[in-house]
N, C-alpha and C positions, 0 to 999 in steps of 0.2 A: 717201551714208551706207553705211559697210560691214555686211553682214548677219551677225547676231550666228552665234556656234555655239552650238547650243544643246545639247550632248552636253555632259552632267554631269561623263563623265569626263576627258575636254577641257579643261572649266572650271578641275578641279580642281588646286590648286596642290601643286607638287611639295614633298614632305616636307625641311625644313631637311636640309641634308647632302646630299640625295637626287640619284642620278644623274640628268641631265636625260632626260624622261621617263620614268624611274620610275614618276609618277602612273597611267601607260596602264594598262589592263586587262592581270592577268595571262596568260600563256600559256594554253592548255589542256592539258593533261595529256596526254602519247601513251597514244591508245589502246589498250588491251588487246590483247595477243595473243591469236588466236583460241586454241585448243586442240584436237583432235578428239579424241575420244572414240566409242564405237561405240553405248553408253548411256549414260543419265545417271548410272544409279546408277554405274557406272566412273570418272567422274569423279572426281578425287583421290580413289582408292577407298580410301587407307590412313588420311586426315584421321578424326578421330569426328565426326560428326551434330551441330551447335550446335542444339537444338530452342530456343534462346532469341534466335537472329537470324532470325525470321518463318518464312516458312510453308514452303521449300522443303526444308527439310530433314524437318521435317514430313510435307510430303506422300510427299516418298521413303521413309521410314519405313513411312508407313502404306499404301502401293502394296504394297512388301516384303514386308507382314505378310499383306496378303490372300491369300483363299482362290485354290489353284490351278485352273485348267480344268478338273483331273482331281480326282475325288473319291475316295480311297481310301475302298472297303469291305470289301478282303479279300480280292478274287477280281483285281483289275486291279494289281498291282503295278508291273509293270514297265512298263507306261501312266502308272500315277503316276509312278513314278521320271523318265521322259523330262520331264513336267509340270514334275516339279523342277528335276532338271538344267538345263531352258530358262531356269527363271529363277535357279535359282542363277548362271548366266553372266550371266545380265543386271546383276543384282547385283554380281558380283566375290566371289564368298563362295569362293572355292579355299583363301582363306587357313585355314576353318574346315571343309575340307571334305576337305583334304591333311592323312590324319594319319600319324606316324610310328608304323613297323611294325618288330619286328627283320626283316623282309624289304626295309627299306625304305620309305618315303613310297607308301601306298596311296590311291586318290580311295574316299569312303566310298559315292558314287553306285554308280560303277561298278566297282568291284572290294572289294564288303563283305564277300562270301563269305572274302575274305583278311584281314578285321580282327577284333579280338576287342572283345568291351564293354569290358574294362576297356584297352584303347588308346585307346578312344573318351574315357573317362570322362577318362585323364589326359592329354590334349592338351586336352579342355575348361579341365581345374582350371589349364593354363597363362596362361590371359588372361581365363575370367570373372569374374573380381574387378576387373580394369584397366580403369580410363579410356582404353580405345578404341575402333576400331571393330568389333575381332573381336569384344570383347562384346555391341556392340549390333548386327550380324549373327548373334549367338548367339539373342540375345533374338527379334530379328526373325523369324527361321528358324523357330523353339520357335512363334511367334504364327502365322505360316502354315499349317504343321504340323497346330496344333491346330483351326486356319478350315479344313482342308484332308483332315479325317478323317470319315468318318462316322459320327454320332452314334454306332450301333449297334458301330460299332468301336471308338469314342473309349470306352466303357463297359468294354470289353474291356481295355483299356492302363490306366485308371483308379488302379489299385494301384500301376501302375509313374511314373504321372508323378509321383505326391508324391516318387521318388526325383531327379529331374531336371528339376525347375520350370525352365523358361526357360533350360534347356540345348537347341535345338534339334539339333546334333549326335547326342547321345546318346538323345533322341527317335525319331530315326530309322533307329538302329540298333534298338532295340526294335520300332519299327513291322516293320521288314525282317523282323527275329528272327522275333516272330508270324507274319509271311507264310512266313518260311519253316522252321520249327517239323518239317517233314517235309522237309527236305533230300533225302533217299537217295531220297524218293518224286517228288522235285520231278526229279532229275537222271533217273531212270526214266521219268520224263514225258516228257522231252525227246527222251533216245535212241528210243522211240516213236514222237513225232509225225517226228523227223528218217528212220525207217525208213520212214515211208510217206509220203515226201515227192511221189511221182508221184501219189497220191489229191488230197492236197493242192495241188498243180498246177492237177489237172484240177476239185477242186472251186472253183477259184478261175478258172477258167474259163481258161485260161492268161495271165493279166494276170501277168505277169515281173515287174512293180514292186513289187506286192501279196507274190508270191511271195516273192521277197528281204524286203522287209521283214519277213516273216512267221522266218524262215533266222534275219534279224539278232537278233530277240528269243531265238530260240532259242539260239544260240551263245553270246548274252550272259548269258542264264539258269546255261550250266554257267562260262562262264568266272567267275561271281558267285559259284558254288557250290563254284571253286577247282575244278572238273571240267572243264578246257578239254575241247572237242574238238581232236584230229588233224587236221593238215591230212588225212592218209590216208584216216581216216574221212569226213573233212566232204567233201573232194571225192567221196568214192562217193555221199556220199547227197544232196550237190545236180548230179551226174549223174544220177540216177533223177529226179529233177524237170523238169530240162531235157531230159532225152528226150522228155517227153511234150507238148514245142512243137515240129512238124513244121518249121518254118519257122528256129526255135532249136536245136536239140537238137545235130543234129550242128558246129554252129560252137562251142558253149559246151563240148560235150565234149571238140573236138579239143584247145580252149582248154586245157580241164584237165587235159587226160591229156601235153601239148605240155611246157608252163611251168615251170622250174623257181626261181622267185619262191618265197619261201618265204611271206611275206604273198598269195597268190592269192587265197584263202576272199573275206577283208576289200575286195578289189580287185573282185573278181565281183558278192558281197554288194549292194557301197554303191556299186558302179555308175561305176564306173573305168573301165571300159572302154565304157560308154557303152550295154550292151544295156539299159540300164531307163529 
């Protein structure tokens, strides 16, 4: 006796017409192509957010909105702004963050000192209305912002958010504003600390890494305030700092006084050549 088959779909008789075999089980569908991506929020970063096909869109949203590492009070700005920027890259938010200048497309992180509010405000009125996702990275942004202020701060801006609910963009030119409300005093500050950069050296124990990044907030401070420094300038006065490492001093000097790179500052800085 022959042994039955007992596979159902086996049994099953092929449909009038139907090619022989037909009945078998269909194919499987080719796999997905992988994608890479560097973060998730990257992923088809230009689609909008469906919050009505479950939870992942969801949670990307509300990851987003959370508060940064850095808490703006007033006194750490340019700590917060790095806080930001990291996740602003994580995100993809460039699209809302690149605004048009008659100078040109300015980043409003790092070069605000060159935007004005109302450039801010009319790159916003471009796409907060739209079913996309620059709106709902606007929105997002605006949500972090506010998880991301300090109460005692947030009290301070008060008057100003009722102008710009849920505009994060224009949010943050406000924030910046307040912070830097004393410009002329802020650019004053810097050319200072940048003057006695050998105190600073040596009260940083000569740690070269420290130092440099201590250089880069400074530089970035006036280039925000539309006050670059010189390379002339800047090389004299991260000379005086490097003298004050016996072991450094004369190789970074020669460095500087040698090179005719016109980016050097940024190369020494952020460690290009490898002394940090």
């Amino acid at each position: 006796m022959n042994a039955q088959n007992l596979d159902p779909a086996a049994a099953a008789p092929a449909a009038p017409g139907a090619a022989p075999g037909a009945a078998a089980a269909a194919a499987p569908a080719p796999a997905a192509v992988p994608v890479f991506v560097l973060t998730p929020g990257k992923y088809n970063a230009q689609a909008f957010l469906d919050f009505s096909q479950g939870s992942a869109d969801v949670k990307l949203f509300n990851k987003g909105s959370s508060a940064l590492p850095i808490i703006y009070d007033g006194t750490n700005l340019e700590m917060f702004l790095n806080a930001f920027d990291d996740r602003a890259q994580v995100y993809s938010r460039d699209n809302i963050l690149t605004i048009p200048t008659v100078a040109g497309p300015k980043n409003l992180v790092r070069e605000y000192g060159q935007i004005t509010k109302e450039e801010v405000v009319a790159h916003v009125k471009t796409y907060a209305s739209a079913a996309n996702r620059q709106a709902q990275n606007c929105v997002m942004m605006y949500i972090c912002l506010r998880n991301s202020v300090a109460a005692t701060k947030l009290a301070d801006l008060e008057g100003d958010l009722q102008e710009f609910t849920q505009q994060g963009p224009t949010f943050l030119k406000y924030i910046i504003k307040e912070a830097n409300n004393g410009t002329t005093a802020a650019a004053i500050s810097v050319s200072m600390n940048m003057i006695e950069l050998d105190k600073t050296m040596n009260s940083l124990q000569h740690d070269v890494k420290s130092f440099n990044n201590h250089c880069q907030g400074q530089f970035r401070i006036r280039d925000q305030l539309g006050q670059p420094i010189s390379n002339t300038d800047g090389i004299a006065y991260l000379a005086k700092g490097y003298k004050e490492v016996p072991s450094l001093g004369m190789k970074m000097c020669l460095l500087l006084s040698t090179t005719g790179e016109e980016d050097i500052l940024e190369k020494i800085i952020w460690g290009d050549y490898g002394y940090v």
